[in-house]
C-alpha positions in Angstrom: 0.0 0.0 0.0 1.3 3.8 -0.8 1.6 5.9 1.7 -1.4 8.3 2.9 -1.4 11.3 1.0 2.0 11.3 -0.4 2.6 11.5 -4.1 2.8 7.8 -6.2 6.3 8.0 -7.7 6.0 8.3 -11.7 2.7 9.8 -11.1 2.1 13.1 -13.3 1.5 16.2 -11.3 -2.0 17.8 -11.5 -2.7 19.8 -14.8 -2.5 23.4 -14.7 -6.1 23.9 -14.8 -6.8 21.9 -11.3 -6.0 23.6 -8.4 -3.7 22.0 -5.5 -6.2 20.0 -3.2 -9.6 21.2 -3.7 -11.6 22.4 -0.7 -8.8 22.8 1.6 -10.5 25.5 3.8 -12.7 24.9 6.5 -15.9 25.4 4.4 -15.1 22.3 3.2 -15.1 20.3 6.4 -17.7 18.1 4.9 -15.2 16.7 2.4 -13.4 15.0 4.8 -9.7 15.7 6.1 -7.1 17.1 4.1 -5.6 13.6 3.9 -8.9 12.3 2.2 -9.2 15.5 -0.1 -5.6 15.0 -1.3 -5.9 11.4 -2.2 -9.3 11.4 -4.1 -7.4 14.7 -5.9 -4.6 12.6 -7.1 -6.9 9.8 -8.4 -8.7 12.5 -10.3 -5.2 14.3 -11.7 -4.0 11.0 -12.7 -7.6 10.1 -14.5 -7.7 13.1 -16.2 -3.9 13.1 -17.6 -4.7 9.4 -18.4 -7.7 9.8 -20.6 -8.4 12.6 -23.7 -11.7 13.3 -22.4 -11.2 14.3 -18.7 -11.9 12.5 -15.6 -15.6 11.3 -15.0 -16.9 10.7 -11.8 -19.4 8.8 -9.9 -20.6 10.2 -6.7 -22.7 7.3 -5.2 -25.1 8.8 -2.4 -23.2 12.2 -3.3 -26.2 14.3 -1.4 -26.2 17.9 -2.4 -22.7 18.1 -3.9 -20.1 18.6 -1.2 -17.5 16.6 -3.3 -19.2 16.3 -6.7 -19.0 20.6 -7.0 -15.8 21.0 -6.0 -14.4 18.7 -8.2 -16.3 19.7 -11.0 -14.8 22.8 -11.0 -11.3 21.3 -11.6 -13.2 20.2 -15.2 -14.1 16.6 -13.9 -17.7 15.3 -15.3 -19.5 14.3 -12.3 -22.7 12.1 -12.1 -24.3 11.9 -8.6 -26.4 9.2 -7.6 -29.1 9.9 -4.4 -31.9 8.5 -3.1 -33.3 12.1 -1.7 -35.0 14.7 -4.0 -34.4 17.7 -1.9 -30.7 16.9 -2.3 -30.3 16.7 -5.4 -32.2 19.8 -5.8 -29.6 21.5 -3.4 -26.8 19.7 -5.8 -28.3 21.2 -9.1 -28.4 24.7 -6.9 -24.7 24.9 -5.6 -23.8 23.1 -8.8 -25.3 26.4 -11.1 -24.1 29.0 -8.2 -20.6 27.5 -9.0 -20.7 27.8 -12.8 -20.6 23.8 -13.3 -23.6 22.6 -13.8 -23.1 21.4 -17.5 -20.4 19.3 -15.9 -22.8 17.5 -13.1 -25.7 15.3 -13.3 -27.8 14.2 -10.8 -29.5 11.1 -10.9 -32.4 9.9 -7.9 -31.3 6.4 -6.7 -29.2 4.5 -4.6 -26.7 1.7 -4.4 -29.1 -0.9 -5.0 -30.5 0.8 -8.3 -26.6 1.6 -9.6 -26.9 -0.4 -13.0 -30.2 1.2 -14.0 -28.7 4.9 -12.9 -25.3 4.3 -14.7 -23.5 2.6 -17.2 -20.9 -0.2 -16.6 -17.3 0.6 -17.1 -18.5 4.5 -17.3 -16.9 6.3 -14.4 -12.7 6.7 -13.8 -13.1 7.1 -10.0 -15.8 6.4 -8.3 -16.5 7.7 -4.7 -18.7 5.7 -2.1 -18.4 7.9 1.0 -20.8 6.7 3.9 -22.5 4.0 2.0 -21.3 0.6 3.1 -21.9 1.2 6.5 -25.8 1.9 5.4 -26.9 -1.1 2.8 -28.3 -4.2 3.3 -25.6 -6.2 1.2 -22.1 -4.9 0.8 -20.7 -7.5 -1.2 -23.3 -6.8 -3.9 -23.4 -3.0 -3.7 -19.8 -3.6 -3.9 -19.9 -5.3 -7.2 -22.1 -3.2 -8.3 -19.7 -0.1 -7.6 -16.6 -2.3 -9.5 -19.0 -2.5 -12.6 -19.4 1.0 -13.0 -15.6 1.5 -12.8 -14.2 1.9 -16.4 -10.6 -0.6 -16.3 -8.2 1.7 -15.2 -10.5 3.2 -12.3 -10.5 3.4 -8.3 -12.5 3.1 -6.0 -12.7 5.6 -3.1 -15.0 4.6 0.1 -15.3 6.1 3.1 -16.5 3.8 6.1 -17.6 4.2 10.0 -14.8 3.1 12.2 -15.2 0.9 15.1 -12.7 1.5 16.9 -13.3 5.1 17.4 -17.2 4.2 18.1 -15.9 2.3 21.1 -13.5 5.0 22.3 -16.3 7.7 22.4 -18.4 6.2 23.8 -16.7 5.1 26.4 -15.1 8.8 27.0 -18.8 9.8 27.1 -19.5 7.2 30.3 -21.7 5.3 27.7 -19.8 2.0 28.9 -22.2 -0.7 27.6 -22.8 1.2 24.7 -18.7 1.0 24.1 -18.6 -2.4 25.2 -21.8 -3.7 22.6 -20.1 -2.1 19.4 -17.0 -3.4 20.8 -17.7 -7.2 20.8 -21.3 -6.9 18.1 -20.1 -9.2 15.1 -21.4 -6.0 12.9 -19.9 -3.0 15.2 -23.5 -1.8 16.5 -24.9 -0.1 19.3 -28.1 -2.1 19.4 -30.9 -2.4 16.7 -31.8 0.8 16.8 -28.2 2.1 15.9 -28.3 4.1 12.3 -25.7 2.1 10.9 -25.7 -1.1 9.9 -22.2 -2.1 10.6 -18.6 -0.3 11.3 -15.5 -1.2 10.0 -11.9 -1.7 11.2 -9.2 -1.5 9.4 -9.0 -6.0 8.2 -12.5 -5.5 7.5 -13.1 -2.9 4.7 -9.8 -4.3 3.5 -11.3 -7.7 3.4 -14.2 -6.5 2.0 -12.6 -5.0 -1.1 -10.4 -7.8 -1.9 -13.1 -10.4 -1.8 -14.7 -7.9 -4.6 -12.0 -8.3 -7.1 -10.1 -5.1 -5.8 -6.5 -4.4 -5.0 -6.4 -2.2 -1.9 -3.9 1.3 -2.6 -4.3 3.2 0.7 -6.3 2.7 3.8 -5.8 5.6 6.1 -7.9 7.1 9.0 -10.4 10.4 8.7 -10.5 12.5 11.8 -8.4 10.4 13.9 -8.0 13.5 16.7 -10.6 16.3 15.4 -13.4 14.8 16.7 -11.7 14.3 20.3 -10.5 18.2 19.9 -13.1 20.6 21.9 -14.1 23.5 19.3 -13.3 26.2 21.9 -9.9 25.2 21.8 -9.3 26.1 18.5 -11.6 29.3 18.5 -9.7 30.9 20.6 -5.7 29.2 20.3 -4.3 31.5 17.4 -2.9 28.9 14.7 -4.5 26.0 16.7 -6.8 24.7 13.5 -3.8 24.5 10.8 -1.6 22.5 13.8 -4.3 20.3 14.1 -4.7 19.8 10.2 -1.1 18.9 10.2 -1.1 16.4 13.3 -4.5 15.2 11.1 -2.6 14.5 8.2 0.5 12.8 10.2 -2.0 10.8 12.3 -3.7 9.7 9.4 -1.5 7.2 8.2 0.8 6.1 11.5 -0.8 3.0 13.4 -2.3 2.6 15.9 -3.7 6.0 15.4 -5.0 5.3 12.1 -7.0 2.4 13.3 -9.0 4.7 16.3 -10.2 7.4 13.5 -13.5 8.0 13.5 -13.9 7.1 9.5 -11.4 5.1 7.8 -11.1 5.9 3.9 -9.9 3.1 1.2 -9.1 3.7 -1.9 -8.8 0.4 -4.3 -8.4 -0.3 -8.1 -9.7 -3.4 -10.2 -7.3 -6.4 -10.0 -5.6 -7.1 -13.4 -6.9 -10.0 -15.2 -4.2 -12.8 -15.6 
């Protein structure tokens, strides 16, 4: 596996038309850390040097755009996919405040509906960012996700960590609750938890692999931030860009990886022998 958010060697820099890391102030909190932002962005750089016609994206439960805008205005084609009507009416907003919206499409369904939404083989990167920890059957939203995924695509998912579930709960004098999503086969609370399962870090790796994938990064996504008190860094002068730094550190160095509160995997299709 590379190493979080460091450059592939070989790779070819971003074009001169896509800016650094995309949404790398705080307005785009929602986009995940900078570690996150600055691996999807490399999977799109290297998509859009790779083919003539730009990168094309599929944003699977995408909501109302917090990465499909952003990255369309780096000149990526982005189709979203969402179950919800008042967020894709929100997407089709932000995406004609920004200028973009002849490069995103919003499409109402879900994971379970992907091949009637999209066509196979039809997106470069495709991002599944809070999904597997929602759906009934990963391995077959999972397939369904590789199908979409023209040869030479990735895959970028972002999953609910366990270990970090556990922690704040616990920190929170929930005790039994830390103790049930601790030893649950599936990570949950209870039945009544949201989520359907959480993931550490052999799981969503095992996951992928049984799917056909070959798994590039896993790294964690707020692995401190969400232990930080907000206070602190309103009034510490500097105090948020230290803690994007320790994020970004912390991101990748175990056992810290492994207690983030999300843990983000990014995987590409296993060559045919």
């Amino acid at each position: 596996m590379s190493t979080p958010g460091a450059p592939t060697p070989g790779a070819p820099s971003a074009r001169a038309s896509l800016p650094p890391v995309p949404g790398t102030d705080a307005s785009q909190a929602g986009a995940g850390s900078l570690a996150v932002r600055r691996a999807v962005h490399q999977l799109v750089c290297r998509a859009a040097h790779g083919g003539a016609q730009g990168c094309r994206v599929l944003d699977v439960g995408g909501g109302s755009g917090v990465w499909a805008v952003p990255l369309a205005t780096t000149g990526c084609s982005v189709t979203v996919v969402e179950p919800s009507p008042d967020a894709l009416a929100s997407l089709a907003r932000r995406a004609r405040e920004a200028g973009v919206s002849h490069l995103v499409t919003g499409v109402q369904g879900d994971a379970d509906s992907l091949a009637d939404a999209v066509a196979d083989a039809s997106a470069d990167v495709v991002l599944a960012h809070g999904v597997l920890e929602v759906v009934e059957d990963v391995p077959a939203t999972l397939a369904a996700l590789v199908a979409a995924l023209a040869p030479a695509g990735a895959l970028s998912v972002l999953v609910a960590g366990r270990a970090a579930a556990v922690l704040h709960r616990a920190l929170a004098g929930r005790i039994a609750d830390a103790q049930h999503v601790l030893t649950d086969p599936d990570g949950r609370v209870g039945p009544r938890d949201p989520l359907l399962r959480r993931f550490d870090v052999a799981g969503i790796e095992a996951a992928l692999v049984a799917a056909g994938l070959v798994v590039q990064l896993v790294q964690g996504d707020a692995v401190v931030s969400d232990l930080v008190p907000w206070p602190v860094l309103e009034t510490a002068p500097g105090s948020a860009a230290a803690l994007a730094e320790l994020e970004l550190h912390a991101s990748c160095t175990s056992p810290l990886r492994e207690m983030a509160s999300r843990l983000h995997a990014v995987a590409t299709v296993a060559p045919r022998p």
